[in-house]
N, C-alpha and C positions, 0 to 999 in steps of 0.2 A: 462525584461528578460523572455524567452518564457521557456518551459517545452519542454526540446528536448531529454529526455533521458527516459527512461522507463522501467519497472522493471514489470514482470508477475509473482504472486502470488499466490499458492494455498491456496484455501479459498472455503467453501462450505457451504451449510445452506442459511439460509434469512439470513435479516439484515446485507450482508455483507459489504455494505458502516457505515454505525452504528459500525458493532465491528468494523472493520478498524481505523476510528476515533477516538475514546477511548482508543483503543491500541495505535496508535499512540501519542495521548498526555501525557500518560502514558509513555513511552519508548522514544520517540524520538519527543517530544517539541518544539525542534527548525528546525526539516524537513520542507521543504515548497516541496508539491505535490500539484498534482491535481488527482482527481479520478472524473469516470464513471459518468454519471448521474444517472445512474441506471446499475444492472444487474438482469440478469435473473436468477431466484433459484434454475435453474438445471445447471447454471454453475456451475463448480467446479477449476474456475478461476477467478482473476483478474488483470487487467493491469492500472498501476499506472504511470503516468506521474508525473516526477522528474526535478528538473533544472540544477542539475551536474552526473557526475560520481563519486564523493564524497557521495551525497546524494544518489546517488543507492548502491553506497559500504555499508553504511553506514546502509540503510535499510535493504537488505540481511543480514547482520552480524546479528542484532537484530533477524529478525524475522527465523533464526538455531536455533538462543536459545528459541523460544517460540513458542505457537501456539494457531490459531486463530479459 
């Protein structure tokens, strides 16, 4: 099963693959993404590859209540 659905997050700082990670095993443990190889520290984005619509509902919900 590919990653066909994708979700853009506001996110800024370094380490933004790192908190990402954390947060998500923390909060949502059984999501299955993909994320960036890398981003650049002047983004003030990211875009997450997801395998459903479920899993992007699923992540947006969590991440109103929280922040990274």
């Amino acid at each position: 099963m590919t990653f066909k659905y994708s979700a853009t997050i506001p996110i800024s700082g370094g380490n933004k693959l790192h908190r990402f990670r954390e947060w998500a095993g923390e909060s949502l443990p059984d999501l299955e993404y993909n994320l960036p190889v890398q981003t650049p520290i002047k983004t003030e984005t990211m875009t997450i590859r997801l395998k459903s619509l479920e899993d992007r509902q699923k992540l947006l919900q969590k991440l109103s209540e929280a922040s990274l």
